[in-house]
N, C-alpha and C positions, 0 to 999 in steps of 0.2 A: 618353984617349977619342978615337976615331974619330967625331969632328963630322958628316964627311962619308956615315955609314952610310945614312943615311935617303936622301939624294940620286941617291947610290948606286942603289937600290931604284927610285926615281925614273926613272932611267935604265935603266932595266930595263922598268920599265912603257911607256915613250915606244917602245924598239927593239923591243917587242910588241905595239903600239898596243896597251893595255890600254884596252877600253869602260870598266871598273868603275874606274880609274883618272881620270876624265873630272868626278868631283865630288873629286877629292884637289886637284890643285895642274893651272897649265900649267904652259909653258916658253917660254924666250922663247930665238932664235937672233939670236947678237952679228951675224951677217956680215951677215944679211939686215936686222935690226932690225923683226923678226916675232916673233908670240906664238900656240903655237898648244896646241889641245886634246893629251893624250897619244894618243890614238885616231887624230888626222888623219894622213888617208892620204899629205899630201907626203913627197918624198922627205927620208930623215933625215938630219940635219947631224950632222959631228963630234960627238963628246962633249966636247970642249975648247972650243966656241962656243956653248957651249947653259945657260942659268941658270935654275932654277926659281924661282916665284912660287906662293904660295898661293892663290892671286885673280886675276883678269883685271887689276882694278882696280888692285894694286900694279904688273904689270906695264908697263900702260899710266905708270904714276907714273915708272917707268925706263926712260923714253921707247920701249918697242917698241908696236905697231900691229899691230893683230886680222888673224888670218888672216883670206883670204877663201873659202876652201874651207871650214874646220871651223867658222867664228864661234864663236870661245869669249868673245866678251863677250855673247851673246844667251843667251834663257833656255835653261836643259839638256831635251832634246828629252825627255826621259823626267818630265820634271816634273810635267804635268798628269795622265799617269796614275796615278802615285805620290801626286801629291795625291788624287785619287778614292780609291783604292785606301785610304790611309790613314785618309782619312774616312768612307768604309764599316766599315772595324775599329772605330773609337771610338764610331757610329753603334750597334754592334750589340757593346758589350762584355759583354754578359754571355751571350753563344752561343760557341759553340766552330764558327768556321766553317773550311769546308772548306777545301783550294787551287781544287778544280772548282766552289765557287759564289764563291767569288772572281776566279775566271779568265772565269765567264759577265758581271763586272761588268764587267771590262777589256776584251774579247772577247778575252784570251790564253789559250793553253793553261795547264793546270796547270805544265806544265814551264816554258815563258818565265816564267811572271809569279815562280816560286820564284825563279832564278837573275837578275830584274831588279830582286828585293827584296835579294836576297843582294850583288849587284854593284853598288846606288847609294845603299842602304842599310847595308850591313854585318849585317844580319843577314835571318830568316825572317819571312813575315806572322806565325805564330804567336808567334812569340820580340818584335815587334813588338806583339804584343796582349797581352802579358803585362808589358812594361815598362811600355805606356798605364796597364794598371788598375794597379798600382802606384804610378804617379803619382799616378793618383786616389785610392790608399789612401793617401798623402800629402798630398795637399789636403784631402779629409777629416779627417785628424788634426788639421793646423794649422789648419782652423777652430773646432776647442774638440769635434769631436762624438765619443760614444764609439767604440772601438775595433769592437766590435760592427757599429754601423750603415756606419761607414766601409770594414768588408771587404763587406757585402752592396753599398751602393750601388755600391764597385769592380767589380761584377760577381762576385766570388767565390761559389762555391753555397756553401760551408762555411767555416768558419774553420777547420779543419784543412787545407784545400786552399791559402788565404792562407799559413800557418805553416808548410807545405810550403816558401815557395817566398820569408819575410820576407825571411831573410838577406840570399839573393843581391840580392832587389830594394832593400830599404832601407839595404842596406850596411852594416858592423860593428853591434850591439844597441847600443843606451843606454846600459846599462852598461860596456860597456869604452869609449864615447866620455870617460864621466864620468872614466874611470881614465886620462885620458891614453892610449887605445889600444893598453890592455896586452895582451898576447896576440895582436895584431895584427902579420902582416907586409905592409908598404907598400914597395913596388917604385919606383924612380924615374930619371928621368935628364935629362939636361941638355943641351940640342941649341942652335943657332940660330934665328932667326927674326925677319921682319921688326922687329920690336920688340926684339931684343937679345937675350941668352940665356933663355931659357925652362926652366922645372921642371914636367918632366908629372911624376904621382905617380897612385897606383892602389894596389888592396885588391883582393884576389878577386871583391870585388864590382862594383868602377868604378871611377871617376875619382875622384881625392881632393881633387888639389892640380893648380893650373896658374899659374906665378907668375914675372914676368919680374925682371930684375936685370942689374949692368956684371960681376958677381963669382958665379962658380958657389960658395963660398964661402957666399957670403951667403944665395942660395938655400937651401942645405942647412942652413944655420942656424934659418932662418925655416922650413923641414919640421919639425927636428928642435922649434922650440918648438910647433908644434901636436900634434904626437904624440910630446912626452916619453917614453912609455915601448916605444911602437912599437917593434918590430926592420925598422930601415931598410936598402935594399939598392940599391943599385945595379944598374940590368939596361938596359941600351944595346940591346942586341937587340930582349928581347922585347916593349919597347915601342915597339918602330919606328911599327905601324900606330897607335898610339893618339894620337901624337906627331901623323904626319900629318893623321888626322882633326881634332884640334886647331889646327892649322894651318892646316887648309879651314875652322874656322870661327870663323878671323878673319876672312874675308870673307861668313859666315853665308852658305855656297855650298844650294840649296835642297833640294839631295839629300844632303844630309848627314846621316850617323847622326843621333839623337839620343844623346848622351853619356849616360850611367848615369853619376849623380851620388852618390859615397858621401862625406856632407858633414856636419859634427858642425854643428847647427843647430838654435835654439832655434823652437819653432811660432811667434814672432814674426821672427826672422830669414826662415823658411821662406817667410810671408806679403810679407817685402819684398824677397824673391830673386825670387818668384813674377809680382809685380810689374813687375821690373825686366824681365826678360825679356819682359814685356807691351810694352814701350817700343818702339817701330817705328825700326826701320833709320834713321839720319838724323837722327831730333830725339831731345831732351833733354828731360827734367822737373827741375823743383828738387824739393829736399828734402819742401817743405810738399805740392807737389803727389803725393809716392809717398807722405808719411802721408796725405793724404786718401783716395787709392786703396785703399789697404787698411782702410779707416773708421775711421782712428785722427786725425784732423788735430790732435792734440796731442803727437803721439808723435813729432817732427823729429827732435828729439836721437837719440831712441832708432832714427829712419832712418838717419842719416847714422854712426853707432855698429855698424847690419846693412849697410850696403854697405861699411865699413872692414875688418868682418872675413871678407867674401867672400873663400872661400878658391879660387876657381875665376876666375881675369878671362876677359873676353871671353865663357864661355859663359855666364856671370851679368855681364850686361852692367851692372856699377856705374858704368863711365868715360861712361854715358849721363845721371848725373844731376850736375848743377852746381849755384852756387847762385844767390838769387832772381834778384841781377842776371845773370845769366847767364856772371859768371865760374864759369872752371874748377875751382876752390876744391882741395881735395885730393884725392890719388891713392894707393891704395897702391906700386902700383909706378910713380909718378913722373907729373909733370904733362904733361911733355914727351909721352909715351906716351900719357896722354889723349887730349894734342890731335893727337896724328897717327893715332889712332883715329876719334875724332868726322871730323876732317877727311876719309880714306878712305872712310866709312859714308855722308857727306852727299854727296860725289862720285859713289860708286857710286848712290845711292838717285834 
């Protein structure tokens, strides 16, 4: 395997100042012992002096120093409208609204605001309003309520409309979860990454598996027991971009997609995933305080049992709960990793 394909791409984006490029990764120049956005307009260094970072914050950790033209350790200039924009969509989920009364909210044209959803998002506002209510057709479920009231409250006018569209959004049905995800093909590949080698994994429908390890080996082991009957493939290529975004949110960069989560997960796991991603940048909860959040304060065990089988790190942030005393207690993939996790999160925050 070519390690270096993704970097590759990387260096591709930096020699076109790619904008959309600008929530992936910097880069940081060995000669100058500078870190700059891919966008910034300085003159370009060699390709043989230049190391990419997923985060400002790691960069800064390998001792280079924030440009002062592009400031890539300050907030992404596109963020505040993104935020509005966003919370205008979930504001109003159950309308089918235009690009032109979304563009009167931003004061952008129809055309800037498609291609600044497309370029810092990775996808469309519609394709964006559709993953939200989804979501919501999931928190729904894992509250205990019928199937019924959870597509209406999601905003869907029909349940046919819903059942248009389960698939793609909940990822693989029930049923073939139960089968060991027979009739499933899961794509996957093995790259580097701050944290050591990484295993992104993906379905037609999303993200599946993101899982660090010292042995690509191991990884592939640890896929193949959660989707025993899956047909597993190898693809380096086609998941180059997915890798990236991945990547960018190990530093939970503000414009970053939101990942499409296809994840076999019981309505009480779902509630202490849900949870866990509630947890703010920087601080920690123990065990007893994510069963209280989810109204269960008896159900410890059965927390610390939904954060061991998280099959996603980092975007289901579990290395954010310790225990009471505020040691680091266990890790799936390694305690080590934890703490240079938390440590990175509390520095950036």
């Amino acid at each position: 395997m070519d390690t270096n394909h993704i970097w590759d791409r990387a260096w591709e984006m930096v020699a076109t100042r790619e904008v959309s490029a600008d929530s992936l990764f910097v880069y940081g120049v060995r000669t100058t012992g500078i870190y700059c956005r891919p966008s910034c307009p300085s003159r370009r260094p060699r390709r043989s002096s230049v190391a990419f970072f997923a985060t400002s914050e790691l960069a800064e950790q390998a001792g280079f120093r924030a440009c002062k033209r592009c400031t890539p350790e300050r907030e992404h200039p596109h963020l505040r409208v993104l935020t509005t924009l966003c919370r205008y969509l979930d504001q109003h989920a159950e309308q089918s609204v235009s690009l032109a009364a979304l563009g009167k909210v931003a004061g952008l044209s129809p055309f800037h605001l498609q291609r600044l959803f497309r370029r810092c998002l990775g996808l469309s506002p519609r394709q964006y309003q559709l993953a939200r209510r989804m979501e919501q057709m999931r928190e729904g479920l894992a509250t205990g309520g019928s199937v019924t009231e959870a597509i209406y409250s999601a905003g869907y006018s029909s349940s046919s409309r819903f059942y248009e569209r389960a698939t793609a959004g909940l990822g693989m049905k029930p049923g073939a979860l139960r089968r060991g995800a027979a009739g499933e093909t899961i794509r996957y590949t093995i790259t580097l990454s701050p944290l050591g080698k990484m295993l992104v994994a993906a379905t037609a429908a999303g993200l599946c598996a993101v899982g660090f390890g010292a042995l690509e080996s191991e990884l592939e082991d640890d896929l193949r027991a959660r989707f025993p009957r899956a047909e597993l493939t190898r693809d380096d290529k086609a998941l180059g971009k997915m890798v990236a975004q991945v990547l960018a949110h190990l530093g939970e960069h503000p414009v970053t997609r939101e990942l499409p989560l296809d994840v076999r997960a019981t309505a009480f796991q779902a509630r202490v995933w849900k949870a866990l991603q509630q947890i703010p940048r920087g601080e920690t909860r123990s065990y007893a305080q994510v069963a209280d959040a989810i109204g269960q304060p008896t159900a410890v065990r059965a927390v610390a049992r939904a954060c061991g089988s998280n099959p996603v790190a980092v975007v289901v942030p579990c290395h954010r709960v310790v225990g009471s005393d505020g040691s680091l207690t266990g890790y799936r993939w390694g305690i080590e990793r934890k703490r240079k996790l938390l440590e990175a999160e509390r520095k950036r925050s």
